[in-house]
Biopython code that builds the backbone (N, CA, C, O; Angstrom):
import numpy as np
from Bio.PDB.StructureBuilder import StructureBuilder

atoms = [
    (1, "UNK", "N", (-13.950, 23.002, -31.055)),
    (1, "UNK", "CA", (-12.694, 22.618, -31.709)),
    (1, "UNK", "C", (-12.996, 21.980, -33.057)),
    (1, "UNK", "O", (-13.980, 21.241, -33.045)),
    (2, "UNK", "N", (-12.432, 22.094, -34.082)),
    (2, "UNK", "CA", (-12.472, 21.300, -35.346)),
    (2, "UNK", "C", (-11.916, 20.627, -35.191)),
    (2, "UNK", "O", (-11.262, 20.538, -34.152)),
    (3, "UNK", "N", (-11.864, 19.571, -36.384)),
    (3, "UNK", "CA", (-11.358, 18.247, -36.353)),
    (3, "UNK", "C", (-10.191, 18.496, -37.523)),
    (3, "UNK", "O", (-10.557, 19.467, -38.185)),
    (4, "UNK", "N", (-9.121, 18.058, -37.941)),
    (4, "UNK", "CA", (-8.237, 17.954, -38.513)),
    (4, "UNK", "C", (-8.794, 17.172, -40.113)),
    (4, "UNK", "O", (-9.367, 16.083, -40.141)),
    (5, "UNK", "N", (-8.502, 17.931, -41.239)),
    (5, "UNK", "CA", (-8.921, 17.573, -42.183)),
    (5, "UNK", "C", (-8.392, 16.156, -42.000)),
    (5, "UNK", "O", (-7.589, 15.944, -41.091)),
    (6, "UNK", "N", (-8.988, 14.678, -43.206)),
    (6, "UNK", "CA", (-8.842, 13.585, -43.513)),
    (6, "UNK", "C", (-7.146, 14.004, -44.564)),
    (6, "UNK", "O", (-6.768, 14.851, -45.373)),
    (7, "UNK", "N", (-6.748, 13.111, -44.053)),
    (7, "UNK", "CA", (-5.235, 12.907, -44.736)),
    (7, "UNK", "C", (-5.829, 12.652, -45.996)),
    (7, "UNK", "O", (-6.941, 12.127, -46.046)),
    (8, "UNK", "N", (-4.992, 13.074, -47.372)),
    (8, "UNK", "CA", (-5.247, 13.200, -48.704)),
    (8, "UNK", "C", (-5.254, 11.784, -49.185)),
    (8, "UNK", "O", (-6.099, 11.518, -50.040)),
    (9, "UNK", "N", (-4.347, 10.701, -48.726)),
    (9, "UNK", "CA", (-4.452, 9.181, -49.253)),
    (9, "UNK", "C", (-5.140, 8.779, -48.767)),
    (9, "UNK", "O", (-5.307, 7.619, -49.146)),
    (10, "UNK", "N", (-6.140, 9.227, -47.576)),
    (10, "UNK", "CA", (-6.961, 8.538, -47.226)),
    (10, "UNK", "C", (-8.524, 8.682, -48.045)),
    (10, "UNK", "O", (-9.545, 8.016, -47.874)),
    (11, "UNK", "N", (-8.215, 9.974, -49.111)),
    (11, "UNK", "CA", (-9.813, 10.502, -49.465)),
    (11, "UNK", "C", (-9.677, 9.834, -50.910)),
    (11, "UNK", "O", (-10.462, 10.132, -51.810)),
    (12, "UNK", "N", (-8.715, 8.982, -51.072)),
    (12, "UNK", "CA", (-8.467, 9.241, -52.558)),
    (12, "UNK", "C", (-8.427, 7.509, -52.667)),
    (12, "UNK", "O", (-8.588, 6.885, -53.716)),
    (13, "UNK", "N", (-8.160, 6.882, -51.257)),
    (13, "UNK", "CA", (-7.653, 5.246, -51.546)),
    (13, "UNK", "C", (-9.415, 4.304, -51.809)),
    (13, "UNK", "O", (-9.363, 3.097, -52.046)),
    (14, "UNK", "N", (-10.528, 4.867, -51.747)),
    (14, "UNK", "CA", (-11.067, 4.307, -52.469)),
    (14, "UNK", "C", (-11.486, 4.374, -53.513)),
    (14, "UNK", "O", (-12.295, 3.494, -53.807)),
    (15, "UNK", "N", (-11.220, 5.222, -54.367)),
    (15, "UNK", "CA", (-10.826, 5.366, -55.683)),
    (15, "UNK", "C", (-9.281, 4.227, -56.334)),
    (15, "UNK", "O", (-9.066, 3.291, -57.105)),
    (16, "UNK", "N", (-8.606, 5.081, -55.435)),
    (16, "UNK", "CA", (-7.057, 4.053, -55.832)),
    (16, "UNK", "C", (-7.499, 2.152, -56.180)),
    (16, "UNK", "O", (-7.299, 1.421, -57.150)),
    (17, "UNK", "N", (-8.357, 1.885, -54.431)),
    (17, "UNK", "CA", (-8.566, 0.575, -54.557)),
    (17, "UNK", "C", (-9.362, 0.258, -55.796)),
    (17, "UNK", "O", (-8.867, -0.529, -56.602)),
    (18, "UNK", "N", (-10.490, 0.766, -56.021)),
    (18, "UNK", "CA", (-10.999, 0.613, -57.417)),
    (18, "UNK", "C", (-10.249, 0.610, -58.666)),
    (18, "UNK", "O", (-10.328, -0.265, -59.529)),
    (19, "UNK", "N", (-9.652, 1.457, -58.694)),
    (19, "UNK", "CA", (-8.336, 1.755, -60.127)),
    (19, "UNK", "C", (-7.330, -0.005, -59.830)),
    (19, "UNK", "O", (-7.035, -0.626, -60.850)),
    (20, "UNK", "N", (-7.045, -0.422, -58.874)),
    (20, "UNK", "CA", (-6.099, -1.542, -58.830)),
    (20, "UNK", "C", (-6.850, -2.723, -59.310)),
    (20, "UNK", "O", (-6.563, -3.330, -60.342)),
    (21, "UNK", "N", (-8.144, -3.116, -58.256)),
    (21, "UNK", "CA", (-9.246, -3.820, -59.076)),
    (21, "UNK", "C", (-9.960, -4.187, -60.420)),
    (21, "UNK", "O", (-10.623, -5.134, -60.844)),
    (22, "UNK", "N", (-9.545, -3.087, -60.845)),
    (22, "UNK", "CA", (-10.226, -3.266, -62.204)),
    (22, "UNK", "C", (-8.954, -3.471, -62.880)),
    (22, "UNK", "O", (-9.002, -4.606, -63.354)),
    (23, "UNK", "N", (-7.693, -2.852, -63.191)),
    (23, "UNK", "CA", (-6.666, -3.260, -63.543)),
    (23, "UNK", "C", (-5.863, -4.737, -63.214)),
    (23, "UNK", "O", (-5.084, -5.267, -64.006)),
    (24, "UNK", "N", (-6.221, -5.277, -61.886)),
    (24, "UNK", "CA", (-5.713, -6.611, -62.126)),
    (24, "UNK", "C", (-7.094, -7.594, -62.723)),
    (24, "UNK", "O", (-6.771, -8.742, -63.029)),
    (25, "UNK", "N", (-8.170, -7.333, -62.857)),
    (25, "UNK", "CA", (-9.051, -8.195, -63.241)),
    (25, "UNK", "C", (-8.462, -8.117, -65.327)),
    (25, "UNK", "O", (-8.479, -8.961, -66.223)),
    (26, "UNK", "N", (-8.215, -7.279, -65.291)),
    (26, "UNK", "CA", (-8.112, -6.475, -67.245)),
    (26, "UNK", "C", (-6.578, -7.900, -67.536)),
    (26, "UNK", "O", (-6.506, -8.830, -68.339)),
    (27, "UNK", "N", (-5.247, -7.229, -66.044)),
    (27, "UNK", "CA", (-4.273, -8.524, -66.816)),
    (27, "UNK", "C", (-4.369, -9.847, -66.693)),
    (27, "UNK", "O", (-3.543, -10.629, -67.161)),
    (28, "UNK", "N", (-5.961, -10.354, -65.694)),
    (28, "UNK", "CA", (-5.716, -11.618, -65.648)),
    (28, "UNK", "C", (-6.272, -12.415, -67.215)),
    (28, "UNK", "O", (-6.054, -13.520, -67.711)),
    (29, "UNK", "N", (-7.019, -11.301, -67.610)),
    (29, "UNK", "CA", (-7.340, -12.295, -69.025)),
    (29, "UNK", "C", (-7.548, -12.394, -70.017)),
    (29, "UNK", "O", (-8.391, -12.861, -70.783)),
    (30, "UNK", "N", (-5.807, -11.401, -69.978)),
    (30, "UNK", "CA", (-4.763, -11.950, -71.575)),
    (30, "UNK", "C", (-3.763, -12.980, -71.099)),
    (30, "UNK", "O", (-3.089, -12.679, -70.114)),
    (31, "UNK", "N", (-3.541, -14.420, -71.798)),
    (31, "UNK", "CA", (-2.598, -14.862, -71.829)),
    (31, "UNK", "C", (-1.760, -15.017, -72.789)),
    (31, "UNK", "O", (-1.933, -14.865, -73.998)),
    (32, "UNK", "N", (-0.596, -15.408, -72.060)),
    (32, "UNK", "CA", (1.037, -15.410, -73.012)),
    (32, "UNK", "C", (0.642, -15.783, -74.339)),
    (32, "UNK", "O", (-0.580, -15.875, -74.461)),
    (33, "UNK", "N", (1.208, -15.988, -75.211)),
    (33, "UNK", "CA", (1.012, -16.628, -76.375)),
    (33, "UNK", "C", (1.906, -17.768, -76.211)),
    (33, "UNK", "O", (2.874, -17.618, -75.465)),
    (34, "UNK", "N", (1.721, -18.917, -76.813)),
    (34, "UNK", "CA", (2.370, -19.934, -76.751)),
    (34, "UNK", "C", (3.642, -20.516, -76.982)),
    (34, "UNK", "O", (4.252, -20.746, -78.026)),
    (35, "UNK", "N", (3.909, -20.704, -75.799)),
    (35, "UNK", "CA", (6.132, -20.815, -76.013)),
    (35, "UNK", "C", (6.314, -20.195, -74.720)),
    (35, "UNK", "O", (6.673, -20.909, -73.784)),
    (36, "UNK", "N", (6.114, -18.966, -74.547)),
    (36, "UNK", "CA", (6.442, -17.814, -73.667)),
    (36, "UNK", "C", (6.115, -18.385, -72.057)),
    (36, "UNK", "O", (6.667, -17.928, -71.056)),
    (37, "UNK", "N", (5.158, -19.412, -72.056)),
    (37, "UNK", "CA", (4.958, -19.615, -70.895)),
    (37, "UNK", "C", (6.566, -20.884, -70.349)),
    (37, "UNK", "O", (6.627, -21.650, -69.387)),
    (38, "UNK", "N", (7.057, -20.752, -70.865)),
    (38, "UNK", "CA", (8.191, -21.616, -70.970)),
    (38, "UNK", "C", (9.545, -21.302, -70.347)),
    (38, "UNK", "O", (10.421, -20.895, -71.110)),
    (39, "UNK", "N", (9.824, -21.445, -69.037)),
    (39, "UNK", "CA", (11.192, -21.009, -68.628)),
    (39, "UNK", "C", (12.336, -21.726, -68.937)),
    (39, "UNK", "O", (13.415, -21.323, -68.505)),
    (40, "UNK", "N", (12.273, -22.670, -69.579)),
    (40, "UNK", "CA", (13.509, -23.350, -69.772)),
    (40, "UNK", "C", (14.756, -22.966, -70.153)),
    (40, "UNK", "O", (15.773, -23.152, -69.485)),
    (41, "UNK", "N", (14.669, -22.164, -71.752)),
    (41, "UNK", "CA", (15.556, -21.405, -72.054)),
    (41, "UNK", "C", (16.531, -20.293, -70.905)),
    (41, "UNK", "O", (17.363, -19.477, -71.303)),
    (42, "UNK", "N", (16.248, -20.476, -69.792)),
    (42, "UNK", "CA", (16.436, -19.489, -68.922)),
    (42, "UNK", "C", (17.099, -20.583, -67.880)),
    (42, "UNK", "O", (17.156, -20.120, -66.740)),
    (43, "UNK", "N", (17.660, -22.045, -68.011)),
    (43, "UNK", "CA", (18.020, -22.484, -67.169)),
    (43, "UNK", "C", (19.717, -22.883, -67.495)),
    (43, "UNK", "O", (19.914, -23.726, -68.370)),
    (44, "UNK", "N", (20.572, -22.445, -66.989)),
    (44, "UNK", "CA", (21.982, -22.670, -66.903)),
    (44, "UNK", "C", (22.634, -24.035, -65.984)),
    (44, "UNK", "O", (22.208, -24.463, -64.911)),
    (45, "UNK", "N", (23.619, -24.460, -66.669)),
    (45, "UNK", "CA", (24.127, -25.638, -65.564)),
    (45, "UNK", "C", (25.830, -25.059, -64.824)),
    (45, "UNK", "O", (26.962, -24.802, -65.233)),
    (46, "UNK", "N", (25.282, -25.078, -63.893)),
    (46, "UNK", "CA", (26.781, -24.704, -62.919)),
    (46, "UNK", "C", (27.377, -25.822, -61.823)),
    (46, "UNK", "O", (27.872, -25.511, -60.740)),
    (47, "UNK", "N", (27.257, -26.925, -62.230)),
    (47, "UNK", "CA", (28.042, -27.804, -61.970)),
    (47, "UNK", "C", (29.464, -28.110, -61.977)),
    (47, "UNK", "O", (30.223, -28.849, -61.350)),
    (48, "UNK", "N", (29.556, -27.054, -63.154)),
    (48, "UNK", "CA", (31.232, -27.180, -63.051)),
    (48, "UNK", "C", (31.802, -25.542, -61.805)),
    (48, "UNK", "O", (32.982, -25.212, -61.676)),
    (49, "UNK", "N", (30.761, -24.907, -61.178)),
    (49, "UNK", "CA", (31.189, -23.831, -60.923)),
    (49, "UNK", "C", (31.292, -24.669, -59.030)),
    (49, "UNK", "O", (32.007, -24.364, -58.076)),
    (50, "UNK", "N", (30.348, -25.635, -59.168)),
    (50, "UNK", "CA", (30.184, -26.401, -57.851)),
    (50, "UNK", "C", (31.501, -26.875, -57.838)),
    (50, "UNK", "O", (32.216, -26.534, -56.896)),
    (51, "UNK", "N", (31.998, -27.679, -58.812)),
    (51, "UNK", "CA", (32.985, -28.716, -58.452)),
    (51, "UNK", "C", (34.198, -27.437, -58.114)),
    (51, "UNK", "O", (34.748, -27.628, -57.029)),
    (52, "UNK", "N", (34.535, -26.581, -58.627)),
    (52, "UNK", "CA", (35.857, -26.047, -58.748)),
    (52, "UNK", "C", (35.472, -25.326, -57.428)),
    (52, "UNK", "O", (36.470, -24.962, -56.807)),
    (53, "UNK", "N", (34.035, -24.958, -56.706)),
    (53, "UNK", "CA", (34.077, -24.542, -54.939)),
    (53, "UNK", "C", (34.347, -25.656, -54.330)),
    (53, "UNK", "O", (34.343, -25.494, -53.110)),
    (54, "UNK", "N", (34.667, -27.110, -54.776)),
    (54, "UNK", "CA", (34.708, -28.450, -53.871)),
    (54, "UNK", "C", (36.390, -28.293, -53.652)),
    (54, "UNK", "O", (36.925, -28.357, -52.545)),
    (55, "UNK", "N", (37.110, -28.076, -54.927)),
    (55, "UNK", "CA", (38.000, -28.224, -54.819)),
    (55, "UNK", "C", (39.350, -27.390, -54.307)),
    (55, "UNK", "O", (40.528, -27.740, -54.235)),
    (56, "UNK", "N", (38.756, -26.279, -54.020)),
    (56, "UNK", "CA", (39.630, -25.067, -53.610)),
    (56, "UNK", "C", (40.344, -25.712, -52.453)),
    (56, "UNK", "O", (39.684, -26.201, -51.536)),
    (57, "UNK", "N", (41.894, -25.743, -52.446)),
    (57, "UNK", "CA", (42.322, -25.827, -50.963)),
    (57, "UNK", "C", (42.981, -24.824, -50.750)),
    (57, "UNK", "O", (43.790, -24.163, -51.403)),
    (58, "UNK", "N", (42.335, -24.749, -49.261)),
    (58, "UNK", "CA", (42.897, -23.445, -48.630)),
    (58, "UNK", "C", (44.414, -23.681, -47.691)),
    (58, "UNK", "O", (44.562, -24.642, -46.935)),
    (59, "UNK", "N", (45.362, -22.717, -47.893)),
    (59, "UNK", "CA", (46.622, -22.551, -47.276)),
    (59, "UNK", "C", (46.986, -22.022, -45.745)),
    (59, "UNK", "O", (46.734, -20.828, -45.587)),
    (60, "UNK", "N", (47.477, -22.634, -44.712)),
    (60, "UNK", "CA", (47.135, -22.351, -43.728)),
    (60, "UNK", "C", (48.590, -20.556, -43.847)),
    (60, "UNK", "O", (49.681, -20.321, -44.367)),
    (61, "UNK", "N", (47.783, -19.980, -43.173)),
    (61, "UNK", "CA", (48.386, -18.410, -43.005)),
    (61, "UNK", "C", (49.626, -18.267, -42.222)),
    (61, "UNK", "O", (49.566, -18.443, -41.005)),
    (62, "UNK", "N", (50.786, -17.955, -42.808)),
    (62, "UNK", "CA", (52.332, -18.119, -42.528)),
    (62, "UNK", "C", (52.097, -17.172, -41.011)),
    (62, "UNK", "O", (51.207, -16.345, -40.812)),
    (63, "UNK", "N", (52.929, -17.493, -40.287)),
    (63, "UNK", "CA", (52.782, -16.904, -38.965)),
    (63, "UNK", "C", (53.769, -15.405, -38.944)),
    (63, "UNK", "O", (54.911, -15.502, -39.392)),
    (64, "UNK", "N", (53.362, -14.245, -38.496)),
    (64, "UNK", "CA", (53.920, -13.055, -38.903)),
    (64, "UNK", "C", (55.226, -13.098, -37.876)),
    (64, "UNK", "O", (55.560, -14.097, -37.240)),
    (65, "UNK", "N", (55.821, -11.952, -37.848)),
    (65, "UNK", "CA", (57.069, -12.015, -37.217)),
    (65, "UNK", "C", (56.237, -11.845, -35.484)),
    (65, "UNK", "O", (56.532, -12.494, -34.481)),
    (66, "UNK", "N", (55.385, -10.988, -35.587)),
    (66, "UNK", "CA", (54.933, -10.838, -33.785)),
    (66, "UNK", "C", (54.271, -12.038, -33.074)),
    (66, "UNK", "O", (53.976, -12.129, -31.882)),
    (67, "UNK", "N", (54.069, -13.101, -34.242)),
    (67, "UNK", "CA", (52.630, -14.342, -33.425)),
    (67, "UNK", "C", (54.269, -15.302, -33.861)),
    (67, "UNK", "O", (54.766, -15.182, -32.741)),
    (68, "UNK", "N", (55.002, -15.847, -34.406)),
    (68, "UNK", "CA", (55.477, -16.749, -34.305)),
    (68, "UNK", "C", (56.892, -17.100, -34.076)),
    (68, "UNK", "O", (57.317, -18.240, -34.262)),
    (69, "UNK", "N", (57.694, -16.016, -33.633)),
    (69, "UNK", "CA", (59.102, -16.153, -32.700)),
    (69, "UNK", "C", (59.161, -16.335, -31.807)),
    (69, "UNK", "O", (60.351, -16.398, -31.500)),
    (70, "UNK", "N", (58.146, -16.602, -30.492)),
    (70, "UNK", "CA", (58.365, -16.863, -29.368)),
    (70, "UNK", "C", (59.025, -18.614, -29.044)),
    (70, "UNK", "O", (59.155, -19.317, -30.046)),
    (71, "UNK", "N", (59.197, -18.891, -28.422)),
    (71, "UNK", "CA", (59.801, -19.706, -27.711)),
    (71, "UNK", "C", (58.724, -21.317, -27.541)),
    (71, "UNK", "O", (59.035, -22.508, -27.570)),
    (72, "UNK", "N", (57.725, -20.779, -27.408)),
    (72, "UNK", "CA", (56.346, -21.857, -26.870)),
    (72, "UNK", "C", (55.408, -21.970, -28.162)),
    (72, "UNK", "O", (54.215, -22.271, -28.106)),
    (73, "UNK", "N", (56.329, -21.600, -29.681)),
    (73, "UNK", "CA", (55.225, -21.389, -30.495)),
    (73, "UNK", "C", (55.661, -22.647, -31.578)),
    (73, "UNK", "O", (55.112, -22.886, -32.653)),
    (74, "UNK", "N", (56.407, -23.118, -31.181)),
    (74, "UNK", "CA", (56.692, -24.927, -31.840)),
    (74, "UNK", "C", (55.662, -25.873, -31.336)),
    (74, "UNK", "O", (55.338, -26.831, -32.038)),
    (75, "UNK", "N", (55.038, -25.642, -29.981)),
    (75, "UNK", "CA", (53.778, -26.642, -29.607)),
    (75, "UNK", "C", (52.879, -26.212, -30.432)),
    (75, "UNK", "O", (52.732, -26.926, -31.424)),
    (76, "UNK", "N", (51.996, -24.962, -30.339)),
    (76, "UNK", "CA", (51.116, -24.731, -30.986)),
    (76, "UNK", "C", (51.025, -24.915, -32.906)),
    (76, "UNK", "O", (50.077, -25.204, -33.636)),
    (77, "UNK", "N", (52.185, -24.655, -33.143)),
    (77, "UNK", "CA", (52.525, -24.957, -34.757)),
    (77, "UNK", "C", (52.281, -26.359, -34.852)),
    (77, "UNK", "O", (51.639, -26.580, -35.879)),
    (78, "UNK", "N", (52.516, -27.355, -34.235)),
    (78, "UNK", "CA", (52.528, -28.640, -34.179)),
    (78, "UNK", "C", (51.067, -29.300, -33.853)),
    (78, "UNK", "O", (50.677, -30.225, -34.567)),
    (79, "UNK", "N", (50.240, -28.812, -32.748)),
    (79, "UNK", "CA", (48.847, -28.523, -32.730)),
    (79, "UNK", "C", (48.167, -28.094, -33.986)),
    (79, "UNK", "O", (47.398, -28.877, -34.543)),
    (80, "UNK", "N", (48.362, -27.079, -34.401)),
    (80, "UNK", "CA", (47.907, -26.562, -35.673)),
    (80, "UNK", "C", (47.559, -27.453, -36.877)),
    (80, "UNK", "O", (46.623, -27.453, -37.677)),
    (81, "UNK", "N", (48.926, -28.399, -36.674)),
    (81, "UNK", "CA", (48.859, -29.284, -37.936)),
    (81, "UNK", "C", (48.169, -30.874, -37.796)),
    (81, "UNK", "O", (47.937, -31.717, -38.663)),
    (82, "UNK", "N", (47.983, -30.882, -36.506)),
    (82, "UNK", "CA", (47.291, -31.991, -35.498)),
    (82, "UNK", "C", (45.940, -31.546, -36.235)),
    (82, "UNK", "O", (45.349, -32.411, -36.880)),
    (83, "UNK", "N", (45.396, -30.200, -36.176)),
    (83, "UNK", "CA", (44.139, -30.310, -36.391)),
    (83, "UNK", "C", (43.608, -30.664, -37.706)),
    (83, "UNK", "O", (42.558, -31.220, -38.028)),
    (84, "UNK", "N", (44.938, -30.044, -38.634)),
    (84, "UNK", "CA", (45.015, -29.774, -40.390)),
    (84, "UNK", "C", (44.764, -31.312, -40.298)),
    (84, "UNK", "O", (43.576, -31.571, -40.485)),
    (85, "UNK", "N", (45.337, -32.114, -40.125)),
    (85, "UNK", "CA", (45.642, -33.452, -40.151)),
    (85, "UNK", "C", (44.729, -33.971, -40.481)),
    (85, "UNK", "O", (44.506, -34.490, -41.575)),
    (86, "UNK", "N", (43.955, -33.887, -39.408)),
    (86, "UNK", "CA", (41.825, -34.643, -38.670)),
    (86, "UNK", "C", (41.263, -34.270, -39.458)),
    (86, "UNK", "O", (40.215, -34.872, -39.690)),
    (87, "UNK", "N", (41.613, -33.079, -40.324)),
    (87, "UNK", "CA", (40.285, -32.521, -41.522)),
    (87, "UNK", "C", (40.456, -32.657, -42.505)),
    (87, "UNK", "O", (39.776, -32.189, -43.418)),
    (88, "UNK", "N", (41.816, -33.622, -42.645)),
    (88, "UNK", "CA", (41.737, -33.880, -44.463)),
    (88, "UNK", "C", (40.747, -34.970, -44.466)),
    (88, "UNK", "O", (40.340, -35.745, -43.601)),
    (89, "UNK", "N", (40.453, -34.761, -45.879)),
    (89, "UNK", "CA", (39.708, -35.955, -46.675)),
    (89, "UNK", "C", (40.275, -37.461, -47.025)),
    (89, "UNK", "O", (41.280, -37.471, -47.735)),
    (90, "UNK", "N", (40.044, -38.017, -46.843)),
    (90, "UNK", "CA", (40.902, -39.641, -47.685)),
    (90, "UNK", "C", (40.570, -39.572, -48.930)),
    (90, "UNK", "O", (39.662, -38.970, -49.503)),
    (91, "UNK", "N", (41.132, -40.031, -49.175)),
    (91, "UNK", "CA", (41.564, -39.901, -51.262)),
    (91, "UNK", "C", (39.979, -40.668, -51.538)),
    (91, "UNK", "O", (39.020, -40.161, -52.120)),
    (92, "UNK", "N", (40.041, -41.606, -51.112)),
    (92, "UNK", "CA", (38.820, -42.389, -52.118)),
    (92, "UNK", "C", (37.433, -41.507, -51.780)),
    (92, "UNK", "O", (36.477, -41.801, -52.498)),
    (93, "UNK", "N", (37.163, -40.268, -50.589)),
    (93, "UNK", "CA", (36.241, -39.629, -50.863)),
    (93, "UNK", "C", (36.505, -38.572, -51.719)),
    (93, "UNK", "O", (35.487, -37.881, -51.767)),
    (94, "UNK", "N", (37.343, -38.133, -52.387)),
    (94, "UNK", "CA", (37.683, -36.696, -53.056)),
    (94, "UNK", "C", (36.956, -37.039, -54.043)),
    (94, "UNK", "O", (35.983, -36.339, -54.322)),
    (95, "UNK", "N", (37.228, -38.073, -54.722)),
    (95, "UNK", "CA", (36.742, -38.113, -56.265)),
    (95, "UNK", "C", (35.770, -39.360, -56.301)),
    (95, "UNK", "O", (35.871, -40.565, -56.533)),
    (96, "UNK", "N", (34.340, -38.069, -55.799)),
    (96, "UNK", "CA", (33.418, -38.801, -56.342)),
    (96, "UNK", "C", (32.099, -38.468, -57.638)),
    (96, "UNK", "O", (30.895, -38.709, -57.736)),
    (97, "UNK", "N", (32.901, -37.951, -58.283)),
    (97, "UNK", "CA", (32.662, -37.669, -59.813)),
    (97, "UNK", "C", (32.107, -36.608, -59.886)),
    (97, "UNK", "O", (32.269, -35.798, -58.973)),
    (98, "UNK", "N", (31.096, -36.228, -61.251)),
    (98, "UNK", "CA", (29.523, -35.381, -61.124)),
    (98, "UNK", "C", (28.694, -36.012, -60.339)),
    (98, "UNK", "O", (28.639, -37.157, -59.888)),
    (99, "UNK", "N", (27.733, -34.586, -60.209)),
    (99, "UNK", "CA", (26.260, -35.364, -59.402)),
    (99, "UNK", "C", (25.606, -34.667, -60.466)),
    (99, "UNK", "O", (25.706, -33.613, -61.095)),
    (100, "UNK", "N", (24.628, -36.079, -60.385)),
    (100, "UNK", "CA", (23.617, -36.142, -61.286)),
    (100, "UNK", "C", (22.045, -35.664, -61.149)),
    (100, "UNK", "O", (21.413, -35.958, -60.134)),
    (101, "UNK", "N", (21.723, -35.260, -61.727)),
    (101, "UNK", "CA", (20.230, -33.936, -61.492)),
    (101, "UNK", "C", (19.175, -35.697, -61.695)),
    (101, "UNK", "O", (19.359, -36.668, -62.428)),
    (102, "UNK", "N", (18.266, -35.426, -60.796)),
    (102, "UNK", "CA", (17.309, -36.321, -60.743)),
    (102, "UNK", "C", (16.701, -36.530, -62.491)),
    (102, "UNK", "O", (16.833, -35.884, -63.531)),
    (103, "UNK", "N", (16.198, -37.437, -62.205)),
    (103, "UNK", "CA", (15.615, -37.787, -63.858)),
    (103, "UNK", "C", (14.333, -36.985, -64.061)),
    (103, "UNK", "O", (14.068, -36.608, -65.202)),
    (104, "UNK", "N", (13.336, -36.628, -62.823)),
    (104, "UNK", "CA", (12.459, -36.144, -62.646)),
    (104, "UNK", "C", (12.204, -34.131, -63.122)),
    (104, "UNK", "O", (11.225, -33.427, -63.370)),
    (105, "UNK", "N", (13.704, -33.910, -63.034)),
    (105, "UNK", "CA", (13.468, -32.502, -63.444)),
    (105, "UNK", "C", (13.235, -32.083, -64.697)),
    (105, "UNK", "O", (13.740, -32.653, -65.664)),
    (106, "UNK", "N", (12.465, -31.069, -64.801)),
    (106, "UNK", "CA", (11.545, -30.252, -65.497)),
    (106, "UNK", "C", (12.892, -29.185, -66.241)),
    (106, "UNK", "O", (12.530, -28.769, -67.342)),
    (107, "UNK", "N", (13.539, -28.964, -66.058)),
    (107, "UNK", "CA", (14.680, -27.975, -66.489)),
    (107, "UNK", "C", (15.557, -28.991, -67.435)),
    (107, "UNK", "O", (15.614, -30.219, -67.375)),
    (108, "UNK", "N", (16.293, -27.990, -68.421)),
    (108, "UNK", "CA", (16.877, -28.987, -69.476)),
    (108, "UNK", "C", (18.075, -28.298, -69.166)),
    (108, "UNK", "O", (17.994, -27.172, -68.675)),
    (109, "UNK", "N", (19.589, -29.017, -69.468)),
    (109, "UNK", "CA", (20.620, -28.735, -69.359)),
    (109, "UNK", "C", (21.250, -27.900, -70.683)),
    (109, "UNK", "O", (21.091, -28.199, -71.866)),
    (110, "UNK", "N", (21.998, -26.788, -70.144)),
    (110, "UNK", "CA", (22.128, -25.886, -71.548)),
    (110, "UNK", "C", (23.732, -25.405, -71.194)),
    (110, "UNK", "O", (24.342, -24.672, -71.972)),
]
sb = StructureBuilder()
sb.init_structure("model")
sb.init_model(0)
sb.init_chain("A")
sb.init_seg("    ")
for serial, (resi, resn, name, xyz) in enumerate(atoms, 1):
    if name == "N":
        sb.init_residue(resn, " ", resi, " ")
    sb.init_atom(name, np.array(xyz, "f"), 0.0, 1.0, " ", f" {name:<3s}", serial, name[0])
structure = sb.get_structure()
């Protein structure tokens, strides 16, 4: 019986591995020119995109004609708002200003 030729990536990947080797040794040593190593320019502030997700309030969903004509659906409406109730916020936590980026960061505000 013969044996089944060697699969073609297999006759060729130590060559390949050599070709990758020598190519990452070639980009490790050029570096950037100076500035370029610099991400800053690339940093945005979305703080105001935070606050306006803090502040969204959501509307509880009007009850359609099939979920809210019955007879037994004044308890549960009343429940409903029992719960709305428990999950508001108290005023003196709503407004508690900006938050402030540590003093420690490396990123500049733009």
């Amino acid at each position: 019986m013969e044996e089944p030729q060697m699969a073609v990536y297999l006759q060729h990947s130590k060559e390949l591995l050599k070709k990758i080797t020598d190519m990452s040794k070639a980009s490790m040593s050029s570096r950037p020119e100076p500035g370029y190593e610099n991400m800053d320019h690339f940093s945005i502030n979305v703080d105001y995109v935070a606050e306006m997700l803090r502040t969204i309030e959501f509307q509880p969903e009007p009850l359609g004609e099939d979920e809210g004509d019955g007879p037994g659906d004044s308890s549960e409406a009343a429940a409903d708002e029992d719960r709305l109730d428990s999950l508001e916020v108290p005023e003196a936590a709503e407004d508690v200003g900006p938050r402030q980026k540590p003093a420690s960061s490396p990123h500049g505000q733009h």
